[in-house]
C-alpha positions in Angstrom: -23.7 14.6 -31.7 -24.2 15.7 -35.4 -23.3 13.2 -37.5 -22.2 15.8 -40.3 -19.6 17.4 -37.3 -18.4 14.0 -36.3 -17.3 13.1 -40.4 -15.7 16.7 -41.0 -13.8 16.6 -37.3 -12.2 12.9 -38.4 -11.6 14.3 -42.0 -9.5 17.0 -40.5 -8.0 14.7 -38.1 -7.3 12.0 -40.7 -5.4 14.9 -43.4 -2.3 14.6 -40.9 -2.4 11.1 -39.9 1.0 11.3 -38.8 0.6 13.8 -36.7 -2.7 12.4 -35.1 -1.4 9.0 -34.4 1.6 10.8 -32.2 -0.9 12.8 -30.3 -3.2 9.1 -30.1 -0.1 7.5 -29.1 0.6 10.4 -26.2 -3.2 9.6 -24.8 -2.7 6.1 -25.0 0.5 5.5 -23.3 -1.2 8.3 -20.7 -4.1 6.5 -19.6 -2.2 3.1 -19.6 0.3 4.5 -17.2 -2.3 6.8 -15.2 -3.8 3.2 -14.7 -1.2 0.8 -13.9 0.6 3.6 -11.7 -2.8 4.8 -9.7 -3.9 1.2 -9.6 -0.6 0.1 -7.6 -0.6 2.8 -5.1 -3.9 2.3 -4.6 -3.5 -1.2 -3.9 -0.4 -1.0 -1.7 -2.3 1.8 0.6 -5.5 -1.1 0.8 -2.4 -3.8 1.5 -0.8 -1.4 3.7 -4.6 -0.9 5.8 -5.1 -4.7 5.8 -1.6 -5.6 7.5 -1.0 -2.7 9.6 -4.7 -1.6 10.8 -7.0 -4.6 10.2 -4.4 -6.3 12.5 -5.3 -4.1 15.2 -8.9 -2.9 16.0 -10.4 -0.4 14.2 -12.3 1.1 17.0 -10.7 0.7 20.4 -13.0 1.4 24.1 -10.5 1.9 26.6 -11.2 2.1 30.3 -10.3 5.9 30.8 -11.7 9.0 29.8 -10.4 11.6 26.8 -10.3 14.6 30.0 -9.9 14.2 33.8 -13.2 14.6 35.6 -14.1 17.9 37.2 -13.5 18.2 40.5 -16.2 18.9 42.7 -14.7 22.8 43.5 -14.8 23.2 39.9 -18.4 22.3 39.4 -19.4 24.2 42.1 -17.5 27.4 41.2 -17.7 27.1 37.2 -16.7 30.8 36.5 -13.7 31.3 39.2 -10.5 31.5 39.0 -9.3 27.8 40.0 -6.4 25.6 40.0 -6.6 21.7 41.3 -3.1 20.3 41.6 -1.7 16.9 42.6 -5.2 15.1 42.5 -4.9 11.3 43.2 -7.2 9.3 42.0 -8.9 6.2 44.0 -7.1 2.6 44.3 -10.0 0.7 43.1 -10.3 -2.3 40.4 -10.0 -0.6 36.8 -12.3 -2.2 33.9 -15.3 -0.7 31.9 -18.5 -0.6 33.8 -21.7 -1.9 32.3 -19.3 -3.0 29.7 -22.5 -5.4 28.5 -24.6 -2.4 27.9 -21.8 -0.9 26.1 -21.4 -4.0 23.9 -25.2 -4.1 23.1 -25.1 -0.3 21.9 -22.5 -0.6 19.6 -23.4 -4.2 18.3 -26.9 -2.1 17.2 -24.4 0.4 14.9 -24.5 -1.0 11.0 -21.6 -2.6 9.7 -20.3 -2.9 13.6 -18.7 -6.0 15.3 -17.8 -5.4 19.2 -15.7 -8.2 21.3 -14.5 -7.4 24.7 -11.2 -8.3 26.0 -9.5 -8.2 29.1 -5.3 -7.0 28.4 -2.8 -7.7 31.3 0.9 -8.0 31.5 2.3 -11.2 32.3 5.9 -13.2 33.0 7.3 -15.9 31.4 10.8 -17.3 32.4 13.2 -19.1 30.6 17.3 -19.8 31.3 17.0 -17.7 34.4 15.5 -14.5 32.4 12.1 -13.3 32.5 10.5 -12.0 29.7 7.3 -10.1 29.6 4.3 -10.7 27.1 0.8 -9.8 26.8 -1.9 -11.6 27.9 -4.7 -10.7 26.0 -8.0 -12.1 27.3 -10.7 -13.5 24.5 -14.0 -14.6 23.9 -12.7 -17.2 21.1 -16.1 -17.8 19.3 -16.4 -13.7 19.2 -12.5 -12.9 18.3 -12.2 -13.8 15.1 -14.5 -11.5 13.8 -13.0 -8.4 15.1 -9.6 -10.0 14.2 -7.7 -11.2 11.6 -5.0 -13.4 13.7 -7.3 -17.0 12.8 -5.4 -15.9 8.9 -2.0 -15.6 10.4 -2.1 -19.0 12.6 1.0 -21.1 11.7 -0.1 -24.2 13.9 -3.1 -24.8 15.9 -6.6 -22.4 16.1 -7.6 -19.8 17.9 -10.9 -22.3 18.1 -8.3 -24.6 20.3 -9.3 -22.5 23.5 -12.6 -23.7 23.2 -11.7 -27.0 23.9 -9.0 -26.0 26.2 -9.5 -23.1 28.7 -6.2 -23.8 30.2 -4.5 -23.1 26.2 -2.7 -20.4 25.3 -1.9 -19.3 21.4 1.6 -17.5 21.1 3.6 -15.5 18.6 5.9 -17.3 16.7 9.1 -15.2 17.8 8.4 -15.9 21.7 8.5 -19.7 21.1 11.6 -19.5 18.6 13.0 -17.3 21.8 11.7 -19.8 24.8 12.4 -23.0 22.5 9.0 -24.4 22.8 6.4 -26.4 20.6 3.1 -26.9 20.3 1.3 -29.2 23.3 4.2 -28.1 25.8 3.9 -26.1 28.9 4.3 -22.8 29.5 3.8 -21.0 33.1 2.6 -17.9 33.7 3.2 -15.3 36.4 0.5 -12.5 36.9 1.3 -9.1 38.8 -1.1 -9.9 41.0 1.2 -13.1 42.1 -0.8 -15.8 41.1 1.0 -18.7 39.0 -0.7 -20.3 36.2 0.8 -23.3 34.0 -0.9 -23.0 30.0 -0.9 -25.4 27.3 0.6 -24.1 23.8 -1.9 -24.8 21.7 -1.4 -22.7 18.8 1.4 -20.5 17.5 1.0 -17.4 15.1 2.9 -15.3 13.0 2.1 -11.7 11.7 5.8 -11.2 10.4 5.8 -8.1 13.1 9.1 -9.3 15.2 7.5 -7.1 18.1 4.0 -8.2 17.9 5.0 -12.1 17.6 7.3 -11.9 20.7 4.8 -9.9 23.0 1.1 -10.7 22.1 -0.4 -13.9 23.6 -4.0 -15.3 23.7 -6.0 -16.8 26.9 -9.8 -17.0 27.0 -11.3 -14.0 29.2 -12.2 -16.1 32.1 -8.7 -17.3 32.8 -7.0 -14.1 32.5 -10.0 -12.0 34.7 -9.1 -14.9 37.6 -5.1 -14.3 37.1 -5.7 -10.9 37.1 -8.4 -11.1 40.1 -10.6 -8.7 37.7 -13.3 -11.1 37.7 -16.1 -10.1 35.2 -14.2 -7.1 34.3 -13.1 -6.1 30.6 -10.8 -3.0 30.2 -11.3 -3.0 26.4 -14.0 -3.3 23.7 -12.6 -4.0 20.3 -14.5 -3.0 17.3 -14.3 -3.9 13.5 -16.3 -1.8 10.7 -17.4 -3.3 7.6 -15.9 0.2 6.4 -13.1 1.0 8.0 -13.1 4.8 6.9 -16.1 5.3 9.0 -14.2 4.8 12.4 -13.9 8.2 13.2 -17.4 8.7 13.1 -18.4 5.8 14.9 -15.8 6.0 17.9 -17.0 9.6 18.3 -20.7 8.0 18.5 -19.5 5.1 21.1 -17.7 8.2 23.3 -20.5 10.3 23.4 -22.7 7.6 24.4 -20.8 5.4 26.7 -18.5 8.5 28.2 -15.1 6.3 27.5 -12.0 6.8 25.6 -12.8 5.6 22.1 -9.6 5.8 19.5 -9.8 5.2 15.9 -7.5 3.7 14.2 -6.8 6.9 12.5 -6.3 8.7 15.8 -4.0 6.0 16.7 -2.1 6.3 13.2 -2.3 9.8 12.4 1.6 10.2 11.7 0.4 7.2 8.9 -2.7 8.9 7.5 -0.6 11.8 6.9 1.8 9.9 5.0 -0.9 8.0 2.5 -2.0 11.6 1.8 0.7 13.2 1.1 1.7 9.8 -1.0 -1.5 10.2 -3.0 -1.1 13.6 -3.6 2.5 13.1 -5.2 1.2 10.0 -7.0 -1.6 11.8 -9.0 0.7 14.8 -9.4 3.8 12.7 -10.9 0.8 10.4 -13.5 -1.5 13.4 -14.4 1.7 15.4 -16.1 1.9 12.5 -18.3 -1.7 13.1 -19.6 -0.8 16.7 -19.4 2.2 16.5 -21.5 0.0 14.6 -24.0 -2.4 17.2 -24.1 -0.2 19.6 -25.5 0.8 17.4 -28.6 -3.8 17.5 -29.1 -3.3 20.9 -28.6 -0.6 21.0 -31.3 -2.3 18.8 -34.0 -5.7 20.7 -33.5 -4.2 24.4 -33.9 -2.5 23.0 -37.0 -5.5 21.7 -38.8 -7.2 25.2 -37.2 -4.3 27.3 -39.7 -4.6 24.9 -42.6 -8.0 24.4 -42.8 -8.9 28.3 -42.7 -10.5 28.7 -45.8 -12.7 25.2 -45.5 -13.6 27.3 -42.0 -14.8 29.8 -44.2 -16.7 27.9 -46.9 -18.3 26.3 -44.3 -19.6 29.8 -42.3 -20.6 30.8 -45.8 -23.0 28.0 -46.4 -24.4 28.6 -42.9 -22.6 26.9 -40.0 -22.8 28.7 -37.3 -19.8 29.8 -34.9 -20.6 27.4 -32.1 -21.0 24.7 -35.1 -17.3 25.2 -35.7 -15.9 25.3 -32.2 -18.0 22.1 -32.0 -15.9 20.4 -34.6 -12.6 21.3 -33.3 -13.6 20.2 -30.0 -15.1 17.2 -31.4 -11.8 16.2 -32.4 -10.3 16.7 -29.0 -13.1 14.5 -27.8 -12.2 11.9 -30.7 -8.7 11.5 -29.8 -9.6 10.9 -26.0 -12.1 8.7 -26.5 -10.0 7.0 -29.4 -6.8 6.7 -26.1 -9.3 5.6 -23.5 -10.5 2.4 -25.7 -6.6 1.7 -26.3 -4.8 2.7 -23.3 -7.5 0.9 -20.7 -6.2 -2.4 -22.0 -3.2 -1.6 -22.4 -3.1 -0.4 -19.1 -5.0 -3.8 -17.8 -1.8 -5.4 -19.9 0.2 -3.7 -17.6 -1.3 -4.2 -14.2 -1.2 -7.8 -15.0 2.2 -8.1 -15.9 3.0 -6.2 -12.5 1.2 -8.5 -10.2 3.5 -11.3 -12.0 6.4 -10.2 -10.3 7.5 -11.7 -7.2 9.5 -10.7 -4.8 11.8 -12.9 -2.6 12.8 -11.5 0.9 14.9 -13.7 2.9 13.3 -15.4 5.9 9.5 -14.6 4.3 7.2 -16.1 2.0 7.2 -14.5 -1.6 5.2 -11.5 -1.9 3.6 -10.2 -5.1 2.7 -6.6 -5.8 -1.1 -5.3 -4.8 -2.8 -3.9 -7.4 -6.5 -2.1 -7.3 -9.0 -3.2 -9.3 -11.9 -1.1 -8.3 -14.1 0.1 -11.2 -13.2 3.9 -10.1 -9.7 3.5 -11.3 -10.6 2.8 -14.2 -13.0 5.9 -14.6 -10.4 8.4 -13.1 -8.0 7.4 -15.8 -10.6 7.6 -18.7 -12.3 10.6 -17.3 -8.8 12.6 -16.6 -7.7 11.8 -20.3 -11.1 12.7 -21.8 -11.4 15.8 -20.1 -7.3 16.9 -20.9 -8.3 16.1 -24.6 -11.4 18.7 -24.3 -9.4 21.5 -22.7 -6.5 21.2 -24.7 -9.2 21.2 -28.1 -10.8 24.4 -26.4 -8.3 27.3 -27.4 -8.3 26.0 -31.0 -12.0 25.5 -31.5 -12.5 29.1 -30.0 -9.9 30.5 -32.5 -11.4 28.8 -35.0 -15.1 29.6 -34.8 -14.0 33.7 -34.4 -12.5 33.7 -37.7 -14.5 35.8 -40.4 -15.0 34.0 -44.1 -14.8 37.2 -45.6 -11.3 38.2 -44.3 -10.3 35.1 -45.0 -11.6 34.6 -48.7 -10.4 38.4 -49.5 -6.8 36.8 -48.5 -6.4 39.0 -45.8 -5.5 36.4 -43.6 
């Protein structure tokens, strides 16, 4: 940048110092609240992903397929008018086959973790009633790194079945419900009527009343021999370093291994569609603010653009060139965003820490503090947003400006 441009454009700019520190003070309080406001949405979406998503798999391999097979009338007559109706499957023992290969395929992906697990349903009585939970059958060195339930244990470890095979790891609402502790007994009943007495050995809570009164935790051999599925799995769960890539992946694992693969997108669409829309109000509602500042740069810059008319014209006359004097004018549009940025990013910081002060007490939980975002982005969306406003709103007036002719002006004609 010329230097010469630079000292004229902050000459201008300080003349109406009032007027400039109200258009500073618009930018400033802009990018501060762009900042704080984009950071806490932000943050509460991660938060949101992290309780609601990471809890579940990000990638689930179910034993069924996406579309019923073809039926061997349909293959044979591919381009004839058919209709199948009423088909009945085979009894026979569900479960993913070569589950093994499966897991080897997908363990090979970057950024991919792959667990199988056996899910059954199960009985537990207690004061004459029976209550129905789900016995979820792990490979406890492999779980916890397609889960984050080792983070929400209350008592015990999911490392517990290790020692144990005969341990089971509840949610803390079924043993509030059943009146049980840890080390007591709990017995089992299995469709397939076989009876099975467990140890409590650990005891979990998520703060998801459904989830901590149904979910339960067995090691995969004891629930394929309840189940009589013995080395069968009818699920593969999968975690992603990145979980924005498990679309992609789950469409890689289904096109490979031929089973239903769901993403936790696909499973949360309804969800997906509400962060969206969320995000789209969000930068809506914060980017008027910068907007609304713009106007006031706008304001100060066509004013120094009418005062300064005759200055415009000595300065063509000694040789400045048009684009010379749109570049001053914008100049000053790019002083006062820069000049906000540098002041409102830590103001803005201020802010964001003040907000993850608070805490909020809800009865029955632990406190809970607001999540903020502190990804270098955040900060470049607020600075570049406010820069760029401050350019755009410079632009009309530097274009008026550099059309102006010095003789018209020096005649007194305008």
């Amino acid at each position: 940048m010329n230097p010469l441009l630079l000292s004229i454009a902050v000459k201008h700019l300080l003349a109406r110092k009032r007027q400039s520190i109200v258009s500073l003070s618009g930018i400033v309080l802009g990018v501060a609240f762009f900042l704080a406001i984009s950071s806490m949405m932000q943050g509460s979406e991660q938060d949101f992903i992290k309780r609601l998503v990471d809890n579940s798999p990000h990638i689930t391999v179910k034993d069924e397929y996406r579309n019923p097979r073809l039926q061997p009338v349909q293959q044979f007559y591919t381009h004839g008018a058919i209709e199948v109706r009423r088909v009945k499957p085979e009894t026979e023992t569900r479960g993913i086959r070569d589950y093994q290969q499966i897991l080897d395929y997908v363990r090979k992906i970057p950024g991919v973790l792959a667990s199988p697990s056996l899910q059954g349903q199960a009985l537990v009585s207690f004061a004459g009633k029976d209550v129905a939970i789900t016995l979820n059958g792990i490979i406890p060195t492999e779980v916890k790194s397609v889960s984050t339930i080792e983070t929400y244990m209350k008592q015990g470890s999911i490392d517990n079945l290790i020692a144990n095979p005969d341990g089971i790891v509840l949610g803390s609402e079924l043993v509030k419900t059943m009146s049980l502790q840890m080390g007591e007994n709990l017995t089992v009943a299995a469709p397939t009527g076989q009876i099975h007495t467990f140890k409590i050995v650990g005891i979990f809570h998520t703060g998801r009343a459904d989830y901590d009164q149904n979910q339960s935790f067995v090691t995969l051999k004891r629930v394929q021999s309840l189940l009589n599925r013995a080395n069968r799995v009818n699920t593969i769960v999968v975690k992603l370093a990145d979980p924005y890539r498990s679309q992609v992946v789950a469409a890689q694992i289904e096109a490979r291994s031929g089973y239903k693969s769901v993403s936790w997108q696909e499973a949360s669409a309804d969800i997906t569609s509400a962060l969206l829309i969320r995000n789209v109000i969000m930068y809506s509602v914060v980017s008027a603010v910068l907007i609304v500042a713009a106007f006031g740069i706008y304001n100060i810059i066509s004013t120094v653009v009418l005062e300064k008319q005759r200055d415009i014209a000595i300065l063509k006359s000694m040789g400045f060139h048009a684009r010379d004097i749109e570049r001053i004018f914008l100049t000053q549009g790019l002083v006062l965003g820069f000049a906000g940025c540098a002041v409102g990013l830590p103001l803005g910081m201020i802010i964001m820490v003040s907000l993850m002060s608070l805490e909020f007490r809800i009865p029955g939980n632990d406190p809970i503090h607001l999540p903020l975002d502190w990804s270098w982005y955040q900060f470049a969306i607020a600075g570049g947003f406010a820069i760029t406003a401050a350019t755009f709103a410079a632009l009309l007036p530097a274009r008026k400006a550099s059309r102006l002719h010095p003789v018209d002006i020096l005649r007194g004609t305008q």
